[in-house]
Each structure stands twice: as C-alpha cells, then as structure tokens.
One Martini backbone bead per residue (centre of mass of N, CA, C, O) as a GRO file, in nm:
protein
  242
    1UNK     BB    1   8.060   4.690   9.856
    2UNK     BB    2   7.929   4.513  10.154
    3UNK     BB    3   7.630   4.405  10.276
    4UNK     BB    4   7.552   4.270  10.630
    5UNK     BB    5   7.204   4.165  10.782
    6UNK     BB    6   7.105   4.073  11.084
    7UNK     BB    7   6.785   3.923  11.108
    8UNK     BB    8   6.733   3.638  11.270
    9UNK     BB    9   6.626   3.726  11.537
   10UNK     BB   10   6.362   3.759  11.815
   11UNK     BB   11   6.341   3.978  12.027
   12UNK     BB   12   6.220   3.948  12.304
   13UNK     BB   13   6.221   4.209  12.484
   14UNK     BB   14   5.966   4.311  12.252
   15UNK     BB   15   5.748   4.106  12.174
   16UNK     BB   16   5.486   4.207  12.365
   17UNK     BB   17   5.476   4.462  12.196
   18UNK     BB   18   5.504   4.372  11.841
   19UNK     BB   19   5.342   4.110  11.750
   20UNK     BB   20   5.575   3.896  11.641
   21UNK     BB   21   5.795   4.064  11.506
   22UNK     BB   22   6.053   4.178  11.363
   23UNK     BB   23   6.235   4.445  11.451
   24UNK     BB   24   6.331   4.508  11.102
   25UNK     BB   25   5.988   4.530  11.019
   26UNK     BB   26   5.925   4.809  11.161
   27UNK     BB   27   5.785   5.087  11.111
   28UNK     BB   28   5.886   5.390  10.932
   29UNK     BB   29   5.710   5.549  10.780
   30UNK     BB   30   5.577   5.300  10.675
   31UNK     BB   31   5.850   5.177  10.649
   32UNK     BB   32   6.091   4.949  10.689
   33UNK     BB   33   6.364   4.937  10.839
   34UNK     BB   34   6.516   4.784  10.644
   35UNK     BB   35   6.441   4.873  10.402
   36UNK     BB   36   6.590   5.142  10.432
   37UNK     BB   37   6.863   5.043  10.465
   38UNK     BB   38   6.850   4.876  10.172
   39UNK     BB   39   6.837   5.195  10.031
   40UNK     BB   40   7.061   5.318  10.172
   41UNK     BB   41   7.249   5.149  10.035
   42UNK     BB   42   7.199   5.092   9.751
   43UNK     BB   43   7.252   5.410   9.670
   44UNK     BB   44   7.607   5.373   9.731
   45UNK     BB   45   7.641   5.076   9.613
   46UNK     BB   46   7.558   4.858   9.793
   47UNK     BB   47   7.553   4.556   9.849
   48UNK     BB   48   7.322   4.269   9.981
   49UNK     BB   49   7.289   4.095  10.292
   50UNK     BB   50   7.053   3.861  10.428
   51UNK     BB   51   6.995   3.745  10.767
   52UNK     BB   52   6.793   3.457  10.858
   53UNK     BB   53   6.527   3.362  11.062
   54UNK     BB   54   6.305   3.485  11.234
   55UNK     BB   55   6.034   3.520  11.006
   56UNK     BB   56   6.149   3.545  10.736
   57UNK     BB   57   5.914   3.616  10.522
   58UNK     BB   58   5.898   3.882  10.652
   59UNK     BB   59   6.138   4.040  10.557
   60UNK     BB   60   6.118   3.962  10.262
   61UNK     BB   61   5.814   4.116  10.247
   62UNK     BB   62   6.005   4.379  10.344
   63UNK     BB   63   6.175   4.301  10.075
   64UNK     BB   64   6.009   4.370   9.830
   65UNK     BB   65   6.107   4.472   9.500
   66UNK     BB   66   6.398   4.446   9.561
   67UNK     BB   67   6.734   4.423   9.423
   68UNK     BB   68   7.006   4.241   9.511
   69UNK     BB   69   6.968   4.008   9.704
   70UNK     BB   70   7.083   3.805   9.960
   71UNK     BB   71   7.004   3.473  10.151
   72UNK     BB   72   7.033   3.346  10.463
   73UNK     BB   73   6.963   3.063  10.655
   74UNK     BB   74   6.924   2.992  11.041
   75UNK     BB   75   6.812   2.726  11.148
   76UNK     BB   76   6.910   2.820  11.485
   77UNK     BB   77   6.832   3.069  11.580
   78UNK     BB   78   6.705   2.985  11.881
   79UNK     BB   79   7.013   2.905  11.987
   80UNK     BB   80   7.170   3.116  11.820
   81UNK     BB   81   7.403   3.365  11.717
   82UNK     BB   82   7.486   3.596  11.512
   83UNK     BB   83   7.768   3.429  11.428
   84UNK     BB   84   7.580   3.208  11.279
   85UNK     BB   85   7.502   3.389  11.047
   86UNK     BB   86   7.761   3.495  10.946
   87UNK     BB   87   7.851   3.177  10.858
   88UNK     BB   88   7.625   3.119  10.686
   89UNK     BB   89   7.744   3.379  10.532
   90UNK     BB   90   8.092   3.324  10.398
   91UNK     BB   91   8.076   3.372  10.117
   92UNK     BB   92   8.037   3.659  10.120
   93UNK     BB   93   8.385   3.710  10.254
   94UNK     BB   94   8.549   3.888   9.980
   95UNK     BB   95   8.516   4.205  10.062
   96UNK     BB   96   8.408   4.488  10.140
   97UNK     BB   97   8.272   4.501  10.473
   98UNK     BB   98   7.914   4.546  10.636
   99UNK     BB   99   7.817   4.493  10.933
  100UNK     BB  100   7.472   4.465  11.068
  101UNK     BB  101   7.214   4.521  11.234
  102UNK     BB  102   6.895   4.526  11.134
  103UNK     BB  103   6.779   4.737  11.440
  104UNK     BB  104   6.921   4.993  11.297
  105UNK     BB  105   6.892   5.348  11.309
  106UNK     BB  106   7.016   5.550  11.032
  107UNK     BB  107   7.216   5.765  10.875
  108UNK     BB  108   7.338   5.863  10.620
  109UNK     BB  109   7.610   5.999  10.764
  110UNK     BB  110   7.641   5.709  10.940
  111UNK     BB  111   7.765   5.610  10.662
  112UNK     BB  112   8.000   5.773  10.588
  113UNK     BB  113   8.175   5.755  10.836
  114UNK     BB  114   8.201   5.421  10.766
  115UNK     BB  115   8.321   5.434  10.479
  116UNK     BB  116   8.535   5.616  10.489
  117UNK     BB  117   8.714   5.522  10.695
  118UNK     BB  118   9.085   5.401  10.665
  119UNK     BB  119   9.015   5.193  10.853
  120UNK     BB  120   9.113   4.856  10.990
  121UNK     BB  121   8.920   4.807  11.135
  122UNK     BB  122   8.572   4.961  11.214
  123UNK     BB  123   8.363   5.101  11.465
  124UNK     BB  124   8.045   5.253  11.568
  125UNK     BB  125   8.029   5.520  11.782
  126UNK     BB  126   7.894   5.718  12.083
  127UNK     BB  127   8.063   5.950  12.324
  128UNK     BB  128   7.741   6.071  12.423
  129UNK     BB  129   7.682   5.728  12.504
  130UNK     BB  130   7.688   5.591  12.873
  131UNK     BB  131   7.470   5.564  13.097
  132UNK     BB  132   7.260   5.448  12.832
  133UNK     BB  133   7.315   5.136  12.726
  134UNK     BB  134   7.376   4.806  12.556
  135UNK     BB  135   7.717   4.867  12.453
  136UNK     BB  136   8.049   4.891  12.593
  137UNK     BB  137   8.352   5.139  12.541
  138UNK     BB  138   8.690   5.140  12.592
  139UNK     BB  139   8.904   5.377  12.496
  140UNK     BB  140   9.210   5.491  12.309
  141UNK     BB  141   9.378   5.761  12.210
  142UNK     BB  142   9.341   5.583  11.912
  143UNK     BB  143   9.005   5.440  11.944
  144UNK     BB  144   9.048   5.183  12.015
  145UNK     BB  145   9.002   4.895  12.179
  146UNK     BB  146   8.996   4.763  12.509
  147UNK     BB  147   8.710   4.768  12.659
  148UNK     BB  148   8.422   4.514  12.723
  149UNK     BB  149   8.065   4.557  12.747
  150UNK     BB  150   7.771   4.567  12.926
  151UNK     BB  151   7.891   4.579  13.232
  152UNK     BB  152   8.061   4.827  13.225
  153UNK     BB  153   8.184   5.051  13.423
  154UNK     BB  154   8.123   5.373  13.419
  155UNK     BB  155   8.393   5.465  13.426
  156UNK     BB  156   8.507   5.314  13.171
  157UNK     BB  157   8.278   5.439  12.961
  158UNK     BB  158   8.332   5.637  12.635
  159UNK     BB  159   8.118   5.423  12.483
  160UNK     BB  160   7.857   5.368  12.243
  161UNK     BB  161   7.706   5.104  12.001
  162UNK     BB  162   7.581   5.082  11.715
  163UNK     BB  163   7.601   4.828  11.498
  164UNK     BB  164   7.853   4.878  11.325
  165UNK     BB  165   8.080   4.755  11.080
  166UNK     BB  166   8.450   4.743  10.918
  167UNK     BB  167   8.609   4.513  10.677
  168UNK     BB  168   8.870   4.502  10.532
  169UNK     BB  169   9.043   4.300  10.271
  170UNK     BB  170   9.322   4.306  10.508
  171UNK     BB  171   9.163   4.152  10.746
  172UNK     BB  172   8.946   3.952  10.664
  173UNK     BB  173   9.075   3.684  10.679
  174UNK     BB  174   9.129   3.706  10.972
  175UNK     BB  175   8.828   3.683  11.042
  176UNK     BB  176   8.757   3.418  10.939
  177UNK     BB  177   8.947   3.252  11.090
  178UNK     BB  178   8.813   3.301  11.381
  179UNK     BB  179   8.546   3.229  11.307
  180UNK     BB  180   8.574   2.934  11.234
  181UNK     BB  181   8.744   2.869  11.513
  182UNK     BB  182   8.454   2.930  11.727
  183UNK     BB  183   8.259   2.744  11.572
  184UNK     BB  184   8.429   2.499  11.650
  185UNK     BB  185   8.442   2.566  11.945
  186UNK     BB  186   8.123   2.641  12.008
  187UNK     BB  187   8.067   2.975  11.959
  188UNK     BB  188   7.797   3.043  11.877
  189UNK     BB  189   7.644   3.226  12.113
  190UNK     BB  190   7.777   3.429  11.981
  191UNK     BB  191   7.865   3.734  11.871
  192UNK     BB  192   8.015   3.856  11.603
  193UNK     BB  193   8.191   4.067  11.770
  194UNK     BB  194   8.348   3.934  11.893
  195UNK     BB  195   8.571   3.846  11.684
  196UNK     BB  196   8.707   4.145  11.706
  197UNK     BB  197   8.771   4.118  12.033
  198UNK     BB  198   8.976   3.882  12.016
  199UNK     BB  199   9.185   4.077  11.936
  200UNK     BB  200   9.175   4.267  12.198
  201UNK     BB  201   9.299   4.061  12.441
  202UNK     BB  202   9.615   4.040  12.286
  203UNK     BB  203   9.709   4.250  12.076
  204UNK     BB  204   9.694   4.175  11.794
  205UNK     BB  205   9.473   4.387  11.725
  206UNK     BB  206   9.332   4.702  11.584
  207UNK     BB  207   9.014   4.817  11.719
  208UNK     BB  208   8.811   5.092  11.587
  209UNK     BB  209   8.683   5.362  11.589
  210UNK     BB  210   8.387   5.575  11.500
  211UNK     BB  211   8.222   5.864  11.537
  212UNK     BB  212   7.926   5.992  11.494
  213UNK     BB  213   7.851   6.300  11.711
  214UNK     BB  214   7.550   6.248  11.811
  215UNK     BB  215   7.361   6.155  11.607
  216UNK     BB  216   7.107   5.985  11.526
  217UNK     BB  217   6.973   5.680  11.666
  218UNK     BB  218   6.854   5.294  11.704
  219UNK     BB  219   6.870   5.042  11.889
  220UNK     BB  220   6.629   4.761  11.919
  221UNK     BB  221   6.509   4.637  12.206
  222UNK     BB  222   6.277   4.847  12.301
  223UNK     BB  223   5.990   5.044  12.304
  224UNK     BB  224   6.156   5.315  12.334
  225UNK     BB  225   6.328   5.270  12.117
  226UNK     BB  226   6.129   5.304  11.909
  227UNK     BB  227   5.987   5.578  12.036
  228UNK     BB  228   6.248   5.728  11.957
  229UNK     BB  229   6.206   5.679  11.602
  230UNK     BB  230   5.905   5.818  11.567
  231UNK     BB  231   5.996   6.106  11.734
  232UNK     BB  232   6.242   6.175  11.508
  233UNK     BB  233   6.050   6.169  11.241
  234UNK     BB  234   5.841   6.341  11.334
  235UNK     BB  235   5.997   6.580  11.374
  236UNK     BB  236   6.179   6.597  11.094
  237UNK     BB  237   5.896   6.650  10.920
  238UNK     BB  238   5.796   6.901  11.049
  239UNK     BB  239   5.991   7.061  10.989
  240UNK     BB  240   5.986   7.038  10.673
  241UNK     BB  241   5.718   7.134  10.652
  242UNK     BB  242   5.811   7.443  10.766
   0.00000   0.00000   0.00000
C-alpha cells in the first residue's frame, strides 16, 4: 500500500496564529505532524509519497533523517487546490492508496480501521461530530455517501469526514480517469475529494464510509483545533505516566 500527504496548501485560516509555518509541519509533543504521520505509516510497511507547495523545504526539513519518501511540488499551490497535487503525483497512483490531508492528527486505531476496511473506495468519517466541523456527509444505510458539503444543513448531515481515504486497485483507473478530466476541464480549484464525490452525483459508483467510532482525531484549520490535539496528548501522557 501507498500513501499520499498532501502538504501543499497555505493554510490562511490559522496562518497569523502559527508565524507562517506549514500547519502539516506544528510540533505534536515535540514531533512534527507530519513526521508522526510518516512514521506510523511507515511502522505498517506503508510507502510514503509527500505532495509539497506552500514552504516546501520546511516540510522536508521535518522529515530529515526518514527514508523511502517521494517528494512532489505543486508549483501552483497558491492558486490551486488539492486536486492539482494529486494530479502532480499521478504517476504515483499504480496500486492501493490512501489519500490524506497533511494537517490531520489520527490515531493507530484510525489507520488500521481504513486500510482494513475491503470496501473500495472508503472514505473515514467520525458519525459523533456533526453540529461542529469543517466537511459533512448524509449517508444512506450501507454507509455509501449520498450528500455533501461544507454547509450541508443540520438535518442532513450523519457524519462528519476525517481526512483520510482508501482507494483500492479496482477502482485506481477509473478514479484516475476522472481526476485527468477535471483537470483537462480546468477545475484544478477543486478538493481531491471532489473526485470521489463526482461519482455519487449520478450513482456511477458507491463510495462508502467506514466510522472512527468516536476515537480522537483532528484536522487543523483554526488554533482551536491545534490546542485540541495538545490537550489530547498532554493529557493521554499524563495518564500513562500515573
């Protein structure tokens, strides 16, 4: 299995809370995000493939000393979205991947429960947070995604997305497929995720959902969310030390 970070963006939300820094790149007890993330991909045999824009050389600098990474830099990053790093590493998407934000803090738990999962695609989402967060989905009863967005409205929404998706070799072409012709059609502003999405807009394909459970995580937008993930970690040190 491969895995892609995407690290490129500017991160403008927390950017004058954080002096200009990578949000992929903020210390976690010391360690880099990002760092943590590539080495626990790394413990599962997982290849790493890092997608760099914004302040590329500090990302890299905070996986000195890690080997097996593959580097790719979206030159475009501050005009363009997700999708345009992905589309820079495409010659990387030959085998099963996951796809993930960069700025996202999880758990062993939350890896092992989406490279396990034998639906393809699956995206992870968290069916315990919905009235606060950044990207919601209304799922139907086997879990497939029917509705999406930012500002999908309270009613709809069952779950909110993690950051994190799996894209197994079954499904590879024809996502890469689809990712070519988005690009071709200039809709680089777009998520990677859209990608996904665009097949649930006419039930081309089900892409399907697999639950955290509640289990801690957090995609960093704003510094609420960095000093949840260090009141999280001070506090789960605190346990194991007493």
């Amino acid at each position: 299995m491969k895995a892609i970070l995407l690290a490129a963006g500017r991160g403008t939300r927390i950017a004058r809370h954080v002096e200009m820094v990578p949000k992929s790149t903020l210390l976690i007890n010391g360690v880099p995000l990002i760092r943590r993330s590539v080495e626990l991909l790394q413990s599962h045999g997982i290849e790493c493939v890092v997608c760099t824009g914004y302040k590329e050389q500090q990302v890299q600098d905070a996986l000195a000393g890690l080997n097996n990474i593959t580097y790719y830099y979206n030159p475009f990053f501050d005009i363009t979205n997700s999708i345009s790093s992905l589309w820079f590493a495409r010659e990387e998407l030959n085998q099963e991947l996951l796809v993930m934000n960069a700025d996202v803090f999880f758990s062993e738990e939350i890896l092992e429960l989406v490279i396990h999962d034998e639906r393809d695609p699956v995206m992870a989402i968290d069916y315990s947070r919905v009235k606060e967060g950044d990207y919601f989905f209304y799922t139907g009863a086997d879990g497939s995604i029917e509705k999406y967005g930012k500002e999908l409205p309270l009613e709809q929404r069952t779950c909110e997305y993690v950051g994190m998706a799996k894209i197994g070799k079954d499904f590879l072409a024809q996502f890469v497929q689809r990712m070519d012709e988005m690009i071709r059609t200039q809709k680089y502003n777009a998520w990677w995720e859209n990608v996904l999405y665009s097949f649930t807009d006419e039930n081309e394909q089900n892409i399907y959902t697999v639950d955290v459970g509640g289990r801690f995580w957090a995609e960093i937008d704003f510094l609420d969310d960095y000093e949840r993930i260090m009141n999280y970690v001070s506090g789960k040190k605190n346990k194991e030390e007493n």
